[in-house]
C-alpha positions, 0 to 999 in steps of 0.5 A: 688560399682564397675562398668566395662565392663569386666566381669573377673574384675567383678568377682575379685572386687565382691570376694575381694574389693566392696559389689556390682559390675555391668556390664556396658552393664548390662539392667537396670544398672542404676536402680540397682545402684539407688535401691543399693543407696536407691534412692539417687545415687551417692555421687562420680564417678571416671572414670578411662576408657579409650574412645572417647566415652562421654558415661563414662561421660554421665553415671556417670552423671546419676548415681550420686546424683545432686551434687555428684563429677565426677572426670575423671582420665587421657585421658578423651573423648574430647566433639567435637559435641558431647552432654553432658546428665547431 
């Protein structure tokens, strides 16, 4: 499964790398993965974005299963105030 808020890279991950590929700003984008995960979600999230946002940490938290993995690689969002949903 690949998730992006570029729909060019969409495209390429569907034609060449995953069997299901979604935008992030897609409604019911978390209701997709749950139905593509038959209700389980998850089992690992890599964050690879780059933001201040929480909101790739907040996401991945609601996509994954109660004890998927979440692995942020590089700058992630540093939490200043801001609340975690998971």
């Amino acid at each position: 499964m690949g998730i992006d808020i570029d729909p060019a890279m969409i495209d390429v991950v569907r034609r060449y790398c995953v069997d299901f590929g979604l935008n992030r700003d897609d409604v019911g984008v978390e209701d997709k993965i749950r139905r593509f995960s038959q209700g389980r979600g998850c089992n690992a999230v890599i964050i690879t974005a780059a933001s201040s946002s929480l909101d790739p940490i907040n996401f991945a938290g609601a996509i994954s299963w109660k004890r998927g993995t979440i692995v942020v690689v590089g700058d992630g969002p540093k939490n200043k105030g801001g609340r975690l949903r998971f």
